[in-house]
C-alpha positions in Angstrom: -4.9 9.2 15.4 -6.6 6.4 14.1 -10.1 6.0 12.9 -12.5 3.3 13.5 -15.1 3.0 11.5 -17.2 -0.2 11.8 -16.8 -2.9 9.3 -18.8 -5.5 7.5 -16.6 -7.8 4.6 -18.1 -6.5 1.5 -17.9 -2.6 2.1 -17.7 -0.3 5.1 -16.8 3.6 3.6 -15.7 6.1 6.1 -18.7 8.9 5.8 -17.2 12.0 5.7 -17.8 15.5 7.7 -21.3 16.0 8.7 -23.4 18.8 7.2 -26.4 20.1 9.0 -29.9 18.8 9.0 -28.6 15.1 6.7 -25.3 13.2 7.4 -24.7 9.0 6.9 -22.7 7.8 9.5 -22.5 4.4 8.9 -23.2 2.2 5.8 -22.5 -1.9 6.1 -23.2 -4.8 4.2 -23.5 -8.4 5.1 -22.4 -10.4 1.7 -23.8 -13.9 3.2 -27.9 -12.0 3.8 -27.1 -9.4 0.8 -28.8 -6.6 3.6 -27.5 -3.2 3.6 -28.0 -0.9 6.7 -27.8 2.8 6.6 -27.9 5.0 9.3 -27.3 8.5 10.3 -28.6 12.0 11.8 -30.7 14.6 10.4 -32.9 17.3 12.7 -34.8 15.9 15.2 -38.3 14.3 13.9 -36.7 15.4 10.8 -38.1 13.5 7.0 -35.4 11.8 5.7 -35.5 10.6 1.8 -32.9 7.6 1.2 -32.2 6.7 -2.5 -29.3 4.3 -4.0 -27.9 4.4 -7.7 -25.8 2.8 -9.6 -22.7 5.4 -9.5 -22.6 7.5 -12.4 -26.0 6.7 -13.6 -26.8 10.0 -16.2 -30.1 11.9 -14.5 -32.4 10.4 -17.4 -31.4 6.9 -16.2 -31.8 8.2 -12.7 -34.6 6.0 -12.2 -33.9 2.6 -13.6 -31.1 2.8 -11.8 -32.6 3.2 -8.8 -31.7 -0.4 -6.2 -33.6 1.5 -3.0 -35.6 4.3 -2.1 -37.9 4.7 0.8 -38.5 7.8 3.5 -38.6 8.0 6.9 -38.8 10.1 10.3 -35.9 10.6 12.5 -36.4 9.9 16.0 -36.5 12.8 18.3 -32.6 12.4 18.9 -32.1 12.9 15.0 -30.9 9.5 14.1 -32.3 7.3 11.6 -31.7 4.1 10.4 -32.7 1.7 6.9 -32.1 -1.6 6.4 -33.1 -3.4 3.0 -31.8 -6.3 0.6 -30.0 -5.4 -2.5 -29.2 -8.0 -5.3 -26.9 -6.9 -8.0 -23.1 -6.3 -7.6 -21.5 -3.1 -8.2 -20.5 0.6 -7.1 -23.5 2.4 -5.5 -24.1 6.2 -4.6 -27.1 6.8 -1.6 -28.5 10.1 -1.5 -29.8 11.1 2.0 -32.3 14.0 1.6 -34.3 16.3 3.5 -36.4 19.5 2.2 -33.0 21.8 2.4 -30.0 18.9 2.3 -28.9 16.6 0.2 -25.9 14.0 1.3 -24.3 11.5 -1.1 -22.4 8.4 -0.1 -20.4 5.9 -2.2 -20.3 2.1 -1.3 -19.7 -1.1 -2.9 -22.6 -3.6 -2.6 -21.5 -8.0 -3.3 -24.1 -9.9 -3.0 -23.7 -13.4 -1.7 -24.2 -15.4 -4.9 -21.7 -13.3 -6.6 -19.4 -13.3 -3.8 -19.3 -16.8 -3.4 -19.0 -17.6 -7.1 -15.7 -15.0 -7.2 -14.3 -16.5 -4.5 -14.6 -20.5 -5.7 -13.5 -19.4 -9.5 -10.9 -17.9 -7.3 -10.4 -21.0 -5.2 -10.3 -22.8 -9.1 -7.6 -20.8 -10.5 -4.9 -22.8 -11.9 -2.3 -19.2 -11.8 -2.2 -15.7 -10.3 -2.5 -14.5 -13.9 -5.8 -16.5 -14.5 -7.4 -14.6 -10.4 -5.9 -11.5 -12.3 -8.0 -11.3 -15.4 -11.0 -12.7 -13.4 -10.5 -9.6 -10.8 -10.3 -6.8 -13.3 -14.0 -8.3 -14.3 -15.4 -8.8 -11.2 -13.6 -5.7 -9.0 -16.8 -5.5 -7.0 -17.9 -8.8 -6.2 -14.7 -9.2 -5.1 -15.3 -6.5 -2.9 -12.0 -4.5 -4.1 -13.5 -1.2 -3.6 -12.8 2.1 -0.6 -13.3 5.6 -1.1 -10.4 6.7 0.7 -8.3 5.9 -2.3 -9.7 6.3 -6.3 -6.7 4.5 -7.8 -6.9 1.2 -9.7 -5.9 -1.5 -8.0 -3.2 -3.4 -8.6 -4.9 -6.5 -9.4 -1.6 -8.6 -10.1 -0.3 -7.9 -6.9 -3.7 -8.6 -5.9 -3.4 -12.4 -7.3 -0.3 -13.3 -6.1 -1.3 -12.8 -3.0 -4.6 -14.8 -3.6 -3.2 -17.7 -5.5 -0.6 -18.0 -2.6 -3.4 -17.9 0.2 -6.2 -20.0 -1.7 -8.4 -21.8 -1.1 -11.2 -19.4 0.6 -13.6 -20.1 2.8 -16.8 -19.9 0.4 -18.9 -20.0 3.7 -17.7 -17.2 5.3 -18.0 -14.2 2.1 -17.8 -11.4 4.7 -13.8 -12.2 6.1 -12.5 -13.3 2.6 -13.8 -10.6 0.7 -12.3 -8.4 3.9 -9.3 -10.3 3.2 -9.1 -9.3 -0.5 -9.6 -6.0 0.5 -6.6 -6.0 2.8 -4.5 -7.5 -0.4 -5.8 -4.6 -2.5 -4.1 -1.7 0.7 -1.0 -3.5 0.5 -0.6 -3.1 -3.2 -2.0 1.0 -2.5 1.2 0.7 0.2 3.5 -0.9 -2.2 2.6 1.7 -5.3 2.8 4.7 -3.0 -1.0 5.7 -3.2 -1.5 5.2 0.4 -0.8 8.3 2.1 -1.8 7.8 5.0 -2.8 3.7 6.2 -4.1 4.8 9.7 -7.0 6.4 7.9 -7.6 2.8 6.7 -7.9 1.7 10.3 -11.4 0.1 9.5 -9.7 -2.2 6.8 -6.4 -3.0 8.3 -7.5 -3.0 12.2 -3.7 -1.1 13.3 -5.4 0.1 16.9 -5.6 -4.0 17.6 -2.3 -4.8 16.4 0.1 -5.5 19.3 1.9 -2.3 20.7 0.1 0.0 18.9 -1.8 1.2 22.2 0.8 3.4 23.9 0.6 5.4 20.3 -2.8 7.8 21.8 -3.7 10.9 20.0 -1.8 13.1 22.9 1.8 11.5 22.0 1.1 10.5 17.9 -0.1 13.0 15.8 -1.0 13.2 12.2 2.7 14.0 11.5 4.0 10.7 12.6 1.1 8.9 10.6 2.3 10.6 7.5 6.0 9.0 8.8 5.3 5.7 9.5 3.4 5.4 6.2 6.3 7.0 4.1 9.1 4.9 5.9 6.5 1.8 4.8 5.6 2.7 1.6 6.8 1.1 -1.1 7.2 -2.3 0.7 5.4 -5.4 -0.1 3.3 -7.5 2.3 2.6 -10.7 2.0 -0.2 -10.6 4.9 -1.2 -9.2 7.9 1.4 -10.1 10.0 3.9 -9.0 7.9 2.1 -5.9 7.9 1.2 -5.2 11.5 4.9 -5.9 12.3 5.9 -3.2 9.6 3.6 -0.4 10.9 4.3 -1.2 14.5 8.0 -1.3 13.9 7.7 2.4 11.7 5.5 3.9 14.1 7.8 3.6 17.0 10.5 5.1 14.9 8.6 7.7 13.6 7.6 8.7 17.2 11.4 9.0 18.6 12.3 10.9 16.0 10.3 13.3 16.6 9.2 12.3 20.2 7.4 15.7 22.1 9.5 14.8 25.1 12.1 11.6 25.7 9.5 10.3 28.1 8.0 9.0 25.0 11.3 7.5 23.9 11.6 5.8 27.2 7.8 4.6 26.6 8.7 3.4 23.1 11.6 1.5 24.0 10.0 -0.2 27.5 6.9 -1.4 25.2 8.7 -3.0 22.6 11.8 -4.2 24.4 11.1 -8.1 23.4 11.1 -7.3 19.8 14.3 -4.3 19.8 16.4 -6.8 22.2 17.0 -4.7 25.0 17.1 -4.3 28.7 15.8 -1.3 29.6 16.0 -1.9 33.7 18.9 0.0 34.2 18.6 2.5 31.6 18.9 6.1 32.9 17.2 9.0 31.7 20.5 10.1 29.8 20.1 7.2 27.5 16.7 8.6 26.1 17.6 11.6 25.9 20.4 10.8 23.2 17.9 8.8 21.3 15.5 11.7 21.4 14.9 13.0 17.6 17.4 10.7 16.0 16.1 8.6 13.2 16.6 4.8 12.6 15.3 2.9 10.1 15.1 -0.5 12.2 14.8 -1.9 15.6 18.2 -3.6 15.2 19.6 -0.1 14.4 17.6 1.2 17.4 18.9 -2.0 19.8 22.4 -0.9 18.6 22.7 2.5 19.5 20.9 1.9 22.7 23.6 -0.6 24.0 25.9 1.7 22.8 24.7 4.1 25.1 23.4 2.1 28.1 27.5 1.0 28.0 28.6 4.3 27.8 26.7 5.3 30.9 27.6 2.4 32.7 31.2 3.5 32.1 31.0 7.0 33.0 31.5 7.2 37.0 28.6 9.6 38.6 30.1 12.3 40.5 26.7 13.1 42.1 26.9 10.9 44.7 23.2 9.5 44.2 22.1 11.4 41.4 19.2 14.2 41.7 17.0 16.4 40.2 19.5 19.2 40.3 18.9 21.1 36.8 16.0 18.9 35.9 13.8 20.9 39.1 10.6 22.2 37.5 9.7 25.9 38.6 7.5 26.0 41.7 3.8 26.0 40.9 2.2 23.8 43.1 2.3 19.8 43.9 1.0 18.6 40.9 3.3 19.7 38.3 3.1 23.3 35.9 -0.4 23.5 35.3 -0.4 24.5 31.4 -2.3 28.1 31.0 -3.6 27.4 27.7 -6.3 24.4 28.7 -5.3 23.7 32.6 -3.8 20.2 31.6 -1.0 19.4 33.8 2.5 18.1 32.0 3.8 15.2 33.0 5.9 14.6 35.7 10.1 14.8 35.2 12.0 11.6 36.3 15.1 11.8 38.3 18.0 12.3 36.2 21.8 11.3 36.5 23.2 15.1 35.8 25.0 16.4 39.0 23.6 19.7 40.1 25.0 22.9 38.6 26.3 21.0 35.5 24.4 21.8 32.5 24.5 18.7 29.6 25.6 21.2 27.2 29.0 22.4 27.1 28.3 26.0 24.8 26.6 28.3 27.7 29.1 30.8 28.6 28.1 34.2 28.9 24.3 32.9 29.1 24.3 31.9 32.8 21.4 34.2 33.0 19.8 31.5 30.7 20.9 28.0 32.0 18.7 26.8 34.1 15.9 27.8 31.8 17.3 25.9 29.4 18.8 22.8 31.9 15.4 22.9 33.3 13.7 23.0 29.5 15.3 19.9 28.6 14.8 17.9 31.6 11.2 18.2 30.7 11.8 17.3 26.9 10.8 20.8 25.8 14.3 21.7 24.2 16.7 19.9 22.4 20.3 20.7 21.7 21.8 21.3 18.0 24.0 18.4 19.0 24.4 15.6 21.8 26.4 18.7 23.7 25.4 22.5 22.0 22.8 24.3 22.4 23.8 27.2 20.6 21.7 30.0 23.0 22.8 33.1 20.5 21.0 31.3 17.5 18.3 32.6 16.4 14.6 31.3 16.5 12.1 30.9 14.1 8.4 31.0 14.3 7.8 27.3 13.6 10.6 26.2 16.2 8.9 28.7 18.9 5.8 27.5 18.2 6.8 24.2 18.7 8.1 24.9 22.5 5.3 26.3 23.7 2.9 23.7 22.2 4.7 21.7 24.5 5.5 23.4 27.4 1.8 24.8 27.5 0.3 21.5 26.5 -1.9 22.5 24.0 -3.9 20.2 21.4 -4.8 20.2 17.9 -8.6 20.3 17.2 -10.3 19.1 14.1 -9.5 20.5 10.7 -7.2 22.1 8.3 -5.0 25.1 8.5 -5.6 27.8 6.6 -1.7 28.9 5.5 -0.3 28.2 2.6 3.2 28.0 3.5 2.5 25.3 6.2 1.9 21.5 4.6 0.4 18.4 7.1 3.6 15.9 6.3 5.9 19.0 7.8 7.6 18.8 11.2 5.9 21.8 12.5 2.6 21.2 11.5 0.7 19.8 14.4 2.5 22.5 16.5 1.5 25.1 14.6 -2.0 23.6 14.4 -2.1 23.0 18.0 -1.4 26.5 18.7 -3.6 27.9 15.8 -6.6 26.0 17.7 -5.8 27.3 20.9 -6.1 31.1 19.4 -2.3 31.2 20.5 -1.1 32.6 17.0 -2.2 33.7 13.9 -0.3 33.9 10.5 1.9 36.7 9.3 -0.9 37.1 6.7 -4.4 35.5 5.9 -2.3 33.2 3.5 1.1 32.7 5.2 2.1 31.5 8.7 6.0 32.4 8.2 7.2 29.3 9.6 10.5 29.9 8.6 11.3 33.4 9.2 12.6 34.5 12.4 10.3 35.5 15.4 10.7 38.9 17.0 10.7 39.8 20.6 7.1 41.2 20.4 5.6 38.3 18.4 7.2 35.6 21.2 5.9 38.3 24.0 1.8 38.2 21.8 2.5 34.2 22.0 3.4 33.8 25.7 1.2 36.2 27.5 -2.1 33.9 25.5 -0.9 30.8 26.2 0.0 31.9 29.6 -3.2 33.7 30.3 -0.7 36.4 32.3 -3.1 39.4 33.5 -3.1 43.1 31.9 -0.8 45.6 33.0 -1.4 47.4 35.9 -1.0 50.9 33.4 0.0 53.1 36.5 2.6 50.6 38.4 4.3 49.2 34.9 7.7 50.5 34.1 8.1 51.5 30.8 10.5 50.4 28.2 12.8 53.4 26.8 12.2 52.3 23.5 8.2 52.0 24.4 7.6 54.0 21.1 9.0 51.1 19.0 6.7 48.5 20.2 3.9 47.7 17.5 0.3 48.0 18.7 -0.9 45.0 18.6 1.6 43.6 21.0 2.0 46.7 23.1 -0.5 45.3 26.0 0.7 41.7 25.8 4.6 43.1 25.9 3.7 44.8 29.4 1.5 42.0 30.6 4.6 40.1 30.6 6.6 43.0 32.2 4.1 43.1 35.2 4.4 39.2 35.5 8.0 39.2 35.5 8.6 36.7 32.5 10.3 39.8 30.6 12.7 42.9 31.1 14.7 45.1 29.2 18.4 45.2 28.8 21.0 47.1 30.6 19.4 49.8 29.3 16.0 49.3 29.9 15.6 48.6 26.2 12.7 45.9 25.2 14.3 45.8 21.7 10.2 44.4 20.4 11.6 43.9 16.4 14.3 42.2 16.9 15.0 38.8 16.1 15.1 36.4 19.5 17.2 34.1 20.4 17.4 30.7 21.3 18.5 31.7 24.8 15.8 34.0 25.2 12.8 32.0 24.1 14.2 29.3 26.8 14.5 32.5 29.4 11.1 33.8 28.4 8.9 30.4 28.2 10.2 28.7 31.7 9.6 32.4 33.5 6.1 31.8 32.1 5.8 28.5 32.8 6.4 29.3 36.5 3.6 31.7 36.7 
């Protein structure tokens, strides 16, 4: 998701969570009037006490070091707002305070004669090694300073790409001095201490750059950030073009390889067509499909494999006459698409595909007809995903991250704000928004306090606990219910959900009436279990 924060040239810090009763939103400064506006919420009508220090200054220096401090009264909304002129240039810490709360908030203050005066000894540099020396003593004024990354700059880098740019505008302190501050996140990029650029959003402006507005929080989650940052870390930009065409490029990849349906494949590859150097006009749903989760570390590899395919297709007659929806039919449910039963948002809609009817595109389903269209259907909608181009592999097993992940998607659901609090899952994993999103939508809980389990295997009762919440299914009707004839053996705390989905008809027993709640579920049967639900 990316985060816009609103930017001046000399500093703009993104504030972070707010606490009760004191928070700063918003700090910017204008390097060409040297005035620095504060603003934020406390309670309503609430005193607020603002003071700025030089960072680090020891508490019996407190007060010489002291650039601002005045109070004030929120408004009845709670927000409040100061606006003053500073004049020396350096690293400043404002303390926000009411009777019970104290905030602190770092920023970098340049004032305009030291900006300007950096900028033409800059502008005077006769080598990259001369802006170098001058940088590392005047880091600030030079406005080479965010709190989203503590680590030193890397002021050569940094000079090259001054001394190759130069001359600055000395008129305009606020863009050059946003400028060096651009130079200084390439070099974070380039060293690896970026971990994440679209938290950087307010520097580097990625939501403007070109393309990047079909990647909305729905589709691109943190996990693909994370991606797109790694597949561009370690490269070396040489300005923003460069970089906005290295992001958007990386972004794209890192969505289709791990796309949440291969609608957004098709979306991917429609958007930036022009720059891949492909026709998509006559591309059939098949195509996307077989570049759904693969991973490419170009566009030209991307181009390449989608010619390959669109000829492929082109050469493969279609027996269907004029091709139809066949196993890609959703279950009934109304005339707006499967209304999702965590949060009532409706999936999107299937488009026609070029299977015949009654042919499955995997080729390993024999002796799990009772499954097929569960899992034909399931993959039509983007839900599933073969082992290969062709296998499905039904009698695999599951595992608790991997079933998680399905019924994120086929239920919808949406990550809220936050960490999780397991151990065993990490934000740059696969699974983790899934697991996240399912958290937050009180659809599962971990296997401890500590541990989620994402790699063990789920049971039968833990999918049964997951799919009756996410489907919402009603209780039991205890005198109408058949009974399992291993009833006994299911655990307690899934015994009502187990039956919920009995009385629903998204579960039965085996030929001999057997639930079998501990053991370990197959691929087959999560596919059976979540389109039955899905339908209901």
């Amino acid at each position: 998701m990316l985060k816009r924060i609103l930017l001046t040239a000399a500093a703009v810090l993104a504030a972070a969570a707010a606490p009760a009763y004191a928070a700063i939103d918003e700090c910017t400064v204008n390097s060409s009037t040297d005035i620095v506006s504060i603003s934020g919420t406390a309670d309503k009508n609430g005193q607020v006490l603002l003071t700025v220090v030089e960072k680090g200054a020891a508490a019996d220096e407190f007060f010489e070091n002291t650039a601002y401090q005045d109070q004030l009264r929120a408004d009845a909304d709670g927000h409040f707002s100061f606006e003053f002129k500073m004049t020396e240039a350096g690293l400043y810490t404002a303390y926000a305070s009411t009777p019970s709360e104290t905030y602190t908030y770092d920023f970098v203050f340049s004032n305009a004669e030291a900006a300007d005066s950096v900028i033409e000894k800059i502008n005077a540099a006769g080598s990259a090694a001369e802006i170098s020396a001058l940088l590392e003593e005047n880091r600030y004024a030079a406005g080479l300073y965010i709190t989203e990354i503590s680590a030193e700059p890397d002021y050569g880098y940094i000079a090259e790409l001054m001394f190759s740019s130069k001359p600055y505008d000395t008129d305009d302190a606020n863009s050059v001095l946003a400028l060096f501050r651009q130079y200084m996140i390439y070099g974070y990029i380039k060293d690896g201490s970026a971990s994440n650029v679209f938290d950087l959003d307010a520097y580097l402006d990625i939501s403007s750059i070109d393309g990047m507005e079909i990647f909305t929080d729905d589709i691109f989650k943190e996990s693909h950030e994370l991606d797109a940052t790694k597949r561009i870390s370690g490269q070396s930009f040489k300005n923003h073009d460069e970089f906005a065409k290295a992001i958007a490029e990386q972004s794209a990849l890192a969505l289709i390889a791990n796309p949440n349906g291969y609608g957004n494949v098709q979306k991917v590859c429609e958007r930036f067509d022009d720059v891949i150097g492909i026709d998509t006009s006559d591309a059939g749903s098949e195509v996307y499909k077989q570049l759904s989760g693969k991973t490419f570390g170009s566009f030209d590899e991307l181009g390449k494999k989608f010619e390959e395919l669109c000829k492929a297709q082109q050469d493969t007659p279609n027996p269907g006459g004029g091709g139809g929806g066949g196993g890609g039919s959703r279950p009934s449910g109304g005339s707006g698409g499967i209304v999702s039963g965590g949060n009532n948002k409706p999936l999107e809609e299937i488009p026609v595909t070029d299977t015949p009817q009654n042919e499955s595109v995997f080729n390993d389903l024999a002796g799990y007809e009772w499954a097929r269209e569960s899992i034909d259907a399931l993959y039509e909608l983007g839900i599933v995903a073969g082992r290969t181009e062709n296998t499905f592999c039904p009698g695999d097993n599951i595992t608790r991250s991997e079933f998680v992940k399905l019924v994120a998607l086929a239920f919808d659901l949406s990550a809220g704000t936050g960490r999780l609090p397991f151990e065993d899952t990490s934000s740059d994993s696969w699974d983790y928004e899934y697991i996240k999103a399912a958290y937050d939508s009180g659809i599962v809980n971990g296997i401890s306090a500590s541990e989620f389990g994402c790699g063990l295997q789920i049971t039968r009762q833990d999918m049964a606990v997951m799919l009756r919440r996410a489907s919402e299914a009603a209780p039991a009707d205890d005198a109408s219910v058949r009974r399992f004839a291993d009833d006994n053996d299911i655990s307690d705390y899934a015994y009502d959900d187990v039956y919920a989905l009995r009385s629903a008809g998204i579960i039965n027993g085996d030929e001999s009436n057997r639930f079998n709640p501990s053991a370990p579920a197959t691929r087959a049967e999560a596919a059976k279990m979540i389109y039955a639900a899905m339908d209901k």
